[in-house]
N, C-alpha and C positions, 0 to 999 in steps of 0.2 A: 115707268116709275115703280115697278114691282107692281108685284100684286096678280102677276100673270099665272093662268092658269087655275083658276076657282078656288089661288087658296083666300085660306081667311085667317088674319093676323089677331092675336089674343092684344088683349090692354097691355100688359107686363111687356110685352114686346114693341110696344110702340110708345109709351108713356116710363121715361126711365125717373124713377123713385129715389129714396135716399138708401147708400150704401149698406148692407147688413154688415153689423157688428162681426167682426169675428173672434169665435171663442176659443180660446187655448182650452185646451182640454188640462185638465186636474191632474190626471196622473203622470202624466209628461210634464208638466209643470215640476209634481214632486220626487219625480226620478230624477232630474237635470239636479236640481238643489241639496239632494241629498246622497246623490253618487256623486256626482261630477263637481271637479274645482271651480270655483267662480270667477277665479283671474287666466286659467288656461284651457279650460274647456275640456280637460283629462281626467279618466278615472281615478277618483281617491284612492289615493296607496300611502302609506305610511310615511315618514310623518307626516302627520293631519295638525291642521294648527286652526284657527278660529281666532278674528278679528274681535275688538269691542263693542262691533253690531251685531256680532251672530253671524257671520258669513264664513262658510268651511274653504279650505286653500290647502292645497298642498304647498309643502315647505318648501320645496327647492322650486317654485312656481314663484313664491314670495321673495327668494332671495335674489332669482333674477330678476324680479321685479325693481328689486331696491337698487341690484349694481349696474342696470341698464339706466343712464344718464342721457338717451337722446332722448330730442324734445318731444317725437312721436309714438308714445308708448300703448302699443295693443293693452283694448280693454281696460286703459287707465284709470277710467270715472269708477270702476270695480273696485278698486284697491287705493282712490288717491288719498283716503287718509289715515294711512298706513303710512309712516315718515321712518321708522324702523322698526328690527327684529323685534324691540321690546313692543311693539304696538300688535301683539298677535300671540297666543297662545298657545302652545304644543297638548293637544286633548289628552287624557287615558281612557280609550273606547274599551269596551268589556265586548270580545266574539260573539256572536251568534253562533250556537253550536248546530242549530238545522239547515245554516246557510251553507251549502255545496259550491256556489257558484260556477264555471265552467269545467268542473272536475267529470262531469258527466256527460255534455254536452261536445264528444269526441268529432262527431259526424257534422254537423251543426242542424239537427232538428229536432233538439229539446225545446221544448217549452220555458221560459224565461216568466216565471213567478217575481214581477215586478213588486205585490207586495212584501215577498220576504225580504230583510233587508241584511245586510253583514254584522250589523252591531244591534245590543240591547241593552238594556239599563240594569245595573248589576242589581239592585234592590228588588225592584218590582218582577223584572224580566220582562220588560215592554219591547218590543223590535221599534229602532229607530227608522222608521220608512215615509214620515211625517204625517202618520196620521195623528200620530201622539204629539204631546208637545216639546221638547226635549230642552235644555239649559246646561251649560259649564258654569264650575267656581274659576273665579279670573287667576284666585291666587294659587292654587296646585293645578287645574287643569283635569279635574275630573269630572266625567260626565253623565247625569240622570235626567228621568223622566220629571216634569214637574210632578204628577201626581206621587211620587215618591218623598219629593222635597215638603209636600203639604202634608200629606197622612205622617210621613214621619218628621216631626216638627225637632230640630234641633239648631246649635249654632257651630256643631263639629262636621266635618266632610263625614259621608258614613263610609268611606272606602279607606282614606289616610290620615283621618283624624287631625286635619287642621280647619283651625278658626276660619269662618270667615262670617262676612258680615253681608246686609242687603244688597249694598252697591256691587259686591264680588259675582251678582247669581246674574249671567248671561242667558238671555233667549237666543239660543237657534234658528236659522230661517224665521225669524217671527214675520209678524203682518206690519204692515206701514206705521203704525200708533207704538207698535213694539220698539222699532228703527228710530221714530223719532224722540223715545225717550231714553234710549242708548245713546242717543247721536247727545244728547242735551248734559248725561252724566257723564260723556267720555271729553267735553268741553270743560264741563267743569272739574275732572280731573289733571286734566293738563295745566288749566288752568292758576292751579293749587299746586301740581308741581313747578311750573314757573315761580314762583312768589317763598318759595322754599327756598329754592337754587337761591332765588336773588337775597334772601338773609341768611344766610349760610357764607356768602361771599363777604361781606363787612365782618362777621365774625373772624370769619378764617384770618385776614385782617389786623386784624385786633389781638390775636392769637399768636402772631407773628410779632407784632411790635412791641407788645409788652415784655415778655425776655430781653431785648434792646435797650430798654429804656432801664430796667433792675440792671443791666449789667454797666451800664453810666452810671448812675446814683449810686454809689454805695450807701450801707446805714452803718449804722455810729461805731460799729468796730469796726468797719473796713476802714473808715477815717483812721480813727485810732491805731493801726496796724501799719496805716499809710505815712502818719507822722513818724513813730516809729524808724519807718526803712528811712524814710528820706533825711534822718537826724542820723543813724546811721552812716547813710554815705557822706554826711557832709565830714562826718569825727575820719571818714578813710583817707576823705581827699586832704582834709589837716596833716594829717600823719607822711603821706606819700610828701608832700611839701616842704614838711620840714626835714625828712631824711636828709634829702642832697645837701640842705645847709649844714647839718650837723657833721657830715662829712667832710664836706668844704672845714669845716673851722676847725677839725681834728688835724686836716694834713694840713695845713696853715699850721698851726702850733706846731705840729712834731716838725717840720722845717726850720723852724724858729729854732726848738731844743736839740737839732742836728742829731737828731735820732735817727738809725734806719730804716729808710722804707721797705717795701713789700719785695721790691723786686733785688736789693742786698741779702736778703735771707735766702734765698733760691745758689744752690751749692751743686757743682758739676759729677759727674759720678767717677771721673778720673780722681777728685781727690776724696774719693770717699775710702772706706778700710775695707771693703767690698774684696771678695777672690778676684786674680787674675781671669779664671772661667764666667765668672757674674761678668763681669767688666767686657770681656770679646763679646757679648751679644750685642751691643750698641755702638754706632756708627762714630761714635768719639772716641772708641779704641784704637791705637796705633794699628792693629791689624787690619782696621778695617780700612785705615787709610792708601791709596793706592798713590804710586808714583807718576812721575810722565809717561814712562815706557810701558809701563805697564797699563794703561789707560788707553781705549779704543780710539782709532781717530776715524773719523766718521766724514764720508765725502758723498757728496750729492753729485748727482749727475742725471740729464734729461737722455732720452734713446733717441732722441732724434738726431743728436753732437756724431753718432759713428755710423 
């Protein structure tokens, strides 16, 4: 049964206790979240973009996320409320200028200074490496340290000078309490953009059928303009009606008074006073007229008869 050979067994080894905790170490925590993408597990390269919780992504990590439509999507619960491109930010990060990264590191046994970080706050000059606390405005996408947003208190970006307001200032990597009051303002912004879309629709609507309806109704000069024509054509179609009578009743008369008609006045050009040379140009001249013999006589015949 064990135990051979005079040893001697400790408690711990024979009495098993409750599992110790185990602790993620901090710095590997804040190397992953602040180097590395959160939906692909790659180091951040340019463009860098940032969700409405503070979570960093690279962009072309994002987009295949969005064009990939099968049901089983790596690391989805990372990114599922992210519905499109507009749901995600493109940063403006300011360089670290003492950050070298592998420019030196030819051999591979440099030392990897995990606190120095690639980017810092363009105000303050904080290195963004998480010890600090860091935040984007949602609506340009530029990025500072909080302690720069507080000492220098304004309502302009201090980089591109546009407005923004409290709901615009994003936490970065923040802590749980951070997430769930981002998670609470980015409901209620969608929310408020639904309810927009949907009165904007009845308007557009409404916008649409009233030129329809102005252009049925006329007002009182179009009436008046419209009596008008239609008094008009009614005096054309009089007129048109009674022409053919009156010409009816003209050539009735002049038949009656044995007058001549149109087609008595019409005179040949043989007996006009006209030259001999006027005269041969038209087919009523004796010249033009031909005899029998002299006239083609013209036979048909099929190739097939010889």
């Amino acid at each position: 049964m064990g135990c051979d050979g005079g040893t001697i067994p400790k408690r711990h080894e024979l009495v098993k206790g409750p599992k110790k905790v185990e602790k993620v170490d901090k710095d590997a925590e804040l190397v992953a979240q602040w180097n590395y993408c959160t939906l692909s597990q790659e180091i951040l390269r340019r463009p860098i973009v940032a969700c409405e919780l503070g979570r960093l992504y690279n962009k072309d990590a994002v987009i295949e996320f969005l064009l990939d439509k099968s049901a089983e999507k790596a690391l989805g619960k990372a990114a599922s409320h992210i519905k499109s491109i507009k749901n995600v930010t493109e940063l403006k990060l300011s360089d670290n200028p003492a950050w070298e990264g592998d420019k030196g590191n030819t051999k591979g046994d440099k030392h990897d200074d995990l606190q120095r970080a690639r980017f810092i706050c363009p105000v303050v000059g904080l290195e963004m490496n998480g010890r600090h606390r860091f935040c984007f405005l949602r609506c340009c996408g530029c990025v500072f340290s909080e302690r720069a947003l507080k000492e220098i208190k304004a309502e302009v970006c201090h980089t591109c000078g546009t407005a923004f307001q409290e709901d615009d200032v994003i936490v970065l990597n923040g802590t749980k309490e951070d997430v769930d009051v981002l998670k609470t303002r980015m409901e209620e912004r969608r929310l408020r953009a639904k309810l927009e879309k949907k009165t904007k629709k009845p308007k557009a609507a409404e916008s649409v059928s009233k030129p329809d309806v102005s252009e049925e109704v006329p007002g009182p000069s179009k009436v008046k303009t419209g009596k008008s024509e239609e008094a008009s054509l009614d005096s054309r179609e009089k007129k048109t009606n009674l022409a053919p009578r009156s010409t009816a009743t003209n050539e009735s008369s002049s038949g009656k008074a044995g007058k001549p008609t149109c087609g008595a006045t019409k005179r040949s050009i043989a007996d006009s006073e006209e030259s001999e040379a006027y005269k041969s140009l038209f087919t009523t001249h004796s010249s033009a007229k031909r005899s029998k013999e002299e006239s083609a006589h013209w036979v048909t015949h099929t190739s097939y008869c010889f």
